[in-house]
Every structure is written in structure tokens, then in C-alpha cells.
N, C-alpha and C positions, 0 to 999 in steps of 0.2 A: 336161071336153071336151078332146081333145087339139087344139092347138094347131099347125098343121102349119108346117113350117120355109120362112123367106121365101127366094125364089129366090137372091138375092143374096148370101145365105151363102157366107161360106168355107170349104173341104171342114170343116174342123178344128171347127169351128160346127155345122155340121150333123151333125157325130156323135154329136152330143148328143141323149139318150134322155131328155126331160124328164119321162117317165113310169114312169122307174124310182123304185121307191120310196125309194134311199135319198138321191134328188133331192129329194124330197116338198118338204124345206124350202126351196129355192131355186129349186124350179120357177115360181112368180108371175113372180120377179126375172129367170130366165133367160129365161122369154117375153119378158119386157120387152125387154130387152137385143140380144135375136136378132130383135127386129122390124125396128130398125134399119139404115137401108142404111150406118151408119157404128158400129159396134160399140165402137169408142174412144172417141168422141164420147158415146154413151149413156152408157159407164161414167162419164166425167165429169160428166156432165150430171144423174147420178145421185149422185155424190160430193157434189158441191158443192148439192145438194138436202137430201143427209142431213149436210149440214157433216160432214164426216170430216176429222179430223187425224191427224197423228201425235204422238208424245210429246211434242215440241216445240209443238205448237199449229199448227203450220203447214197447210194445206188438203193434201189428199191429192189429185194430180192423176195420171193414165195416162198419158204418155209415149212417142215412138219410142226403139225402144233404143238410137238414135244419140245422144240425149242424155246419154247417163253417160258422162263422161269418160273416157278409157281407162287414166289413173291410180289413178282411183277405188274402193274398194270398194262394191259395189251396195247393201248395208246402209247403210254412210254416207251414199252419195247421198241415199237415201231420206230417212236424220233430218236430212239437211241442208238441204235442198230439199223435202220432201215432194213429189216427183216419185220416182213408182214407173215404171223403164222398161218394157215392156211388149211383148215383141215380139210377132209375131201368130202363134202356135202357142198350142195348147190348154190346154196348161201354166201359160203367163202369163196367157190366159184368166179359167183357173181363179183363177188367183191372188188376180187382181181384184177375181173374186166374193167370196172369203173376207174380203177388206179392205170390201165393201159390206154383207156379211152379219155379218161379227166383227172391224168396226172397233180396239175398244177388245184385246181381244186382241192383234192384230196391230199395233197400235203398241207394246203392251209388249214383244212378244217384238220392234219396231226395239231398241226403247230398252236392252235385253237384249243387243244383237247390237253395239249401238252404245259401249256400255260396255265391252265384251271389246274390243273394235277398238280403243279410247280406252288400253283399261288395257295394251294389246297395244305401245302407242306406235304406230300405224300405225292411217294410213284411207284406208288404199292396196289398188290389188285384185292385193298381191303374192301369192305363191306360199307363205309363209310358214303351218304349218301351224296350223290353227283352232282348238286344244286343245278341251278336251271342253267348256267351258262352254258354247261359240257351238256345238261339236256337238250338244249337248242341245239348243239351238234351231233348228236345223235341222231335228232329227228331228222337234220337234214342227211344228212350219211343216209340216213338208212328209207326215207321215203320222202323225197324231195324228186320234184317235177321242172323241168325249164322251159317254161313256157315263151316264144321270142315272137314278138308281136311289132309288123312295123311300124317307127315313130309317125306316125302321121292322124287323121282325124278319127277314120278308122278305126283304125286301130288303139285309139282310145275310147273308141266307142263301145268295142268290143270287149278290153279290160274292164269297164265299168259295169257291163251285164254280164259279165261273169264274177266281179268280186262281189254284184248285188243276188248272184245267183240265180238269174233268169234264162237259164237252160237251154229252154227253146228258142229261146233269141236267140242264144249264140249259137248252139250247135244246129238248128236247121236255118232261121232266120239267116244267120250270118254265115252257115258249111262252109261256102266259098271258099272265104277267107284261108280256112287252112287249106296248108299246101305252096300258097302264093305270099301272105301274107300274114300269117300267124303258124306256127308251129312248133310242137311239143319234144321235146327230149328229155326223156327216162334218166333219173341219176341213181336214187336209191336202190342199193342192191337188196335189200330186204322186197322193195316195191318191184322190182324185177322175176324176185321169188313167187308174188302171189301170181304173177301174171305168166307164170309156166302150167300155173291152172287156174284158168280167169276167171272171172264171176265177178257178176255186173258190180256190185257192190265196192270194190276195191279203188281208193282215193288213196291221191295223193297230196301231199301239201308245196304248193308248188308258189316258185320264185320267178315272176313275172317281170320281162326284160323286153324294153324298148329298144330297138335297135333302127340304127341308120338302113336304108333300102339297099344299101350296096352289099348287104350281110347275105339278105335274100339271093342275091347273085353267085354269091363264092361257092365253090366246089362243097358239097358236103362234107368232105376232109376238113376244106379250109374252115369251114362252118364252126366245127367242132372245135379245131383249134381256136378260133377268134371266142366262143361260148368258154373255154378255158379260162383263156387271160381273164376275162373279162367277170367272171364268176369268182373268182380268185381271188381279185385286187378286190374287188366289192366284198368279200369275207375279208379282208383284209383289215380294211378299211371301216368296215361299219360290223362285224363281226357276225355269227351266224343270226340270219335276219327271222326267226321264228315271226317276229308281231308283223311281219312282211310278206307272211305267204297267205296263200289262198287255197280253199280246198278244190281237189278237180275229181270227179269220176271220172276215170280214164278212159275206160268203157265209151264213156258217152265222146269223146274224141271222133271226128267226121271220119270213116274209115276203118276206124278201132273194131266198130262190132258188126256183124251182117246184118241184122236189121234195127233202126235206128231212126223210126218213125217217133211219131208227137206221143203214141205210148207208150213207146220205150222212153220217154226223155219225162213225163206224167209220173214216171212212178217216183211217190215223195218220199219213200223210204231207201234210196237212192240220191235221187235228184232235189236235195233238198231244198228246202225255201229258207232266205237269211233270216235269221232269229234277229227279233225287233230289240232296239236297243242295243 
């Protein structure tokens, strides 16, 4: 049942299509959220219900953005404080979501952010350029895709014409597959942003994840929670994986757009072909 938007929304709020599908996952949370005649207040109200930390241990709180000191880098505030500033555009919104929905993730990738800053000598919001380590976490923060595809034949078949870029193979060839055995979850709040007003063109850079068939089984909750840990310790571990993602038109996802024939999936200004070498 769609859920219609409480009057007291702010424009930015109510642009939100909580019946797109590649909302599906966060659509519960964003009702919740948007019921709300105080939006900030929820988010926390919600934080501190799911204990959310950050790498530090500290409680993860939403914030006016007047709180971040104006010396400060916004990364460091956050491990420092776990106060995330928050200002009221969609964006930051979004952001939020992702920290209520992919906690453990997004404190790895402070604690990631916060180390480059540390190693950088500075936890200052100078001008000083970000070198690629903290640029790889950026990228993923802000337009990073989870693609969970089952460990089996399959399902390697399928990673492999998609990281060679062969479109039609995977998205009509293989449709199927999603839904049962391959499928997408949205992390970058930025990539969340374009998709309040979609157009075909919008990709993500997406971290591709084999998983056991019993993943396939688990509650959606549970889903989300096992994509956490598991997204987490792997940034952990091997640190944000830039040389490891792949690009996806979202769009072109089985489902994603209403029509999704051979020429919609043809257009090579979109659907591109991998660059030789």
C-alpha cells in the first residue's frame, strides 16, 4: 500500500518515490522517517534505538550543520564526536539513511577517512588535496552499488558479462537471475540523489559480492544486516576497493525501468562497450 506523504514535509522529502523499486529496501524506514513532523528528531530517535556507532564507539547523532566547527574536517568531526552534520537538503537526507540502514559500513569507511586525515598530519577542513586513498572513499560513500550474486556457476557467469560489459546478455539474456539469484542494493547517497529523478544515464560503481545461497533465503532485514558485516570487514580488511568495482547502469537493472527491450539496452551512449586494453 502506498503510503502518502504527510503534509508537513519539506519539498526535498516529498520528492521522494518510496515506490520505486530500487527504494524497496528502505522503503519501511523512509515511511517511518517522513511521518514525522520533525525529520531530524526521527533520524535520531532511530539511531539511538539501533545503538549506531561509529568506529570509535561513540553513539551516532544528526546534527545542524552549524555544528561542525569551521576548522574542522567533516570526516573528523564525525570520528570525533559522532555527530554527523546534517543539513536539510536531500542529499544529507539521504546520507542518514545509509548510516541507519549500513551502519557498520559507514563507520568503516569514517575510520578509513579518518586515518588518511591522521596520516595526512591534518584534521582540518583545508583546501589541501585528498590524494586517492580518501578519494576511493568518497567514491564509494557517495556512489557505490552492491551488487550479491550467488557463489555458483551462474552466477559467475554472470559477473563475467557484466564486468566485460555485455548488457544484453546479462540484463535480458540472463533477467532471470535477478530477483533469485543476483541482486542490487543502492549504498551511495549521492547515487540515491540522482535516482529521485532518474534518467537512463546514471551509473553506479558497484562492489560485486559472492555469496553462499543461504543469503538468498534470509529475511530482507536479515539480508541487509549479513551485507553490513560483511561489506565492513572487507573495507576493513582490504580498504576501499576502487580497482574492484565495476560500472552498472542502474537503469538497465531487470525491473528498474518500464521498458527494457534490446533497444533500450543498444543505446551505447549509456550501455557502453569495455574499452579494449
Amino acid at each position: 500500500m502506498d503510503t502518502p506523504a504527510a503534509p508537513h514535509l519539506p519539498s526535498f522529502l516529498a520528492a521522494i518515490d518510496w515506490q520505486q523499486p530500487w527504494l524497496k529496501p528502505f522503503r519501511t524506514l523512509g515511511w517511518q522517517l517522513t511521518a514525522s513532523a520533525d525529520w531530524r528528531g526521527a533520524l535520531n530517535a532511530l539511531a539511538l534505538a539501533r545503538d549506531i556507532r561509529n568506529y570509535l564507539g561513540l553513539p551516532i547523532r544528526f546534527v545542524e550543520q552549524a555544528e561542525l566547527p569551521a576548522a574542522t574536517a567533516y570526516e573528523a568531526f564525525i570520528g570525533s564526536s559522532g555527530k554527523v552534520p546534517t543539513r536539510d537538503n536531500l542529499h544529507d537526507f539521504l546520507n542518514a539513511l545509509i548510516w541507519l540502514s549500513f551502519p557498520s559500513i559507514k563507520a568503516q569507511l569514517n575510520a578509513l577517512q579518518a586515518a588518511e586525515l591522521a596520516k595526512a598530519g591534518t584534521l582540518s577542513g583545508s583546501s589541501k588535496p585528498r590524494g586517492a586513498a580518501r578519494d576511493a572513499v568518497t567514491i564509494f560513500d557517495e556512489n557505490a552499488a552492491l551488487l550479491l550474486v550467488r557463489d555458483n556457476a551462474a552466477g559467475q557467469a554472470l559477473i563475467a558479462v557484466l564486468r566485460n560489459h555485455l548488457w544484453q546478455e546479462a540484463f535480458l539474456e540472463q533477467r532471470d537471475m535477478f530477483g533469485g539469484d543476483a541482486e542490487v542494493w543502492l549504498f551511495g547517497h549521492a547515487l540515491l540523489e540522482k535516482l529521485v529523478r532518474p534518467y537512463k544515464a546514471i551509473t553506479a560503481h558497484t562492489l560485486v559480492i559472492s555469496v553462499p545461497a543461504h543469503v538468498f533465503s534470509l529475511t530482507e532485514d536479515a539480508r541487509r544486516i549479513w551485507i553490513d558485516q560483511h561489506v565492513a570487514a572487507d573495507l576493513e580488511q582490504q580498504g576501499a576497493p576502487v580497482r574492484r568495482l565495476t560500472p552498472l547502469p542502474v537503469l538497465g537493472v531487470p525491473g528498474w525501468a518500464c521498458v527494457q527491450d534490446s533497444d533500450f539496452y543498444a543505446d551505447a551512449t549509456v550501455f557502453r562497450p569495455k574499452r579494449a586494453g
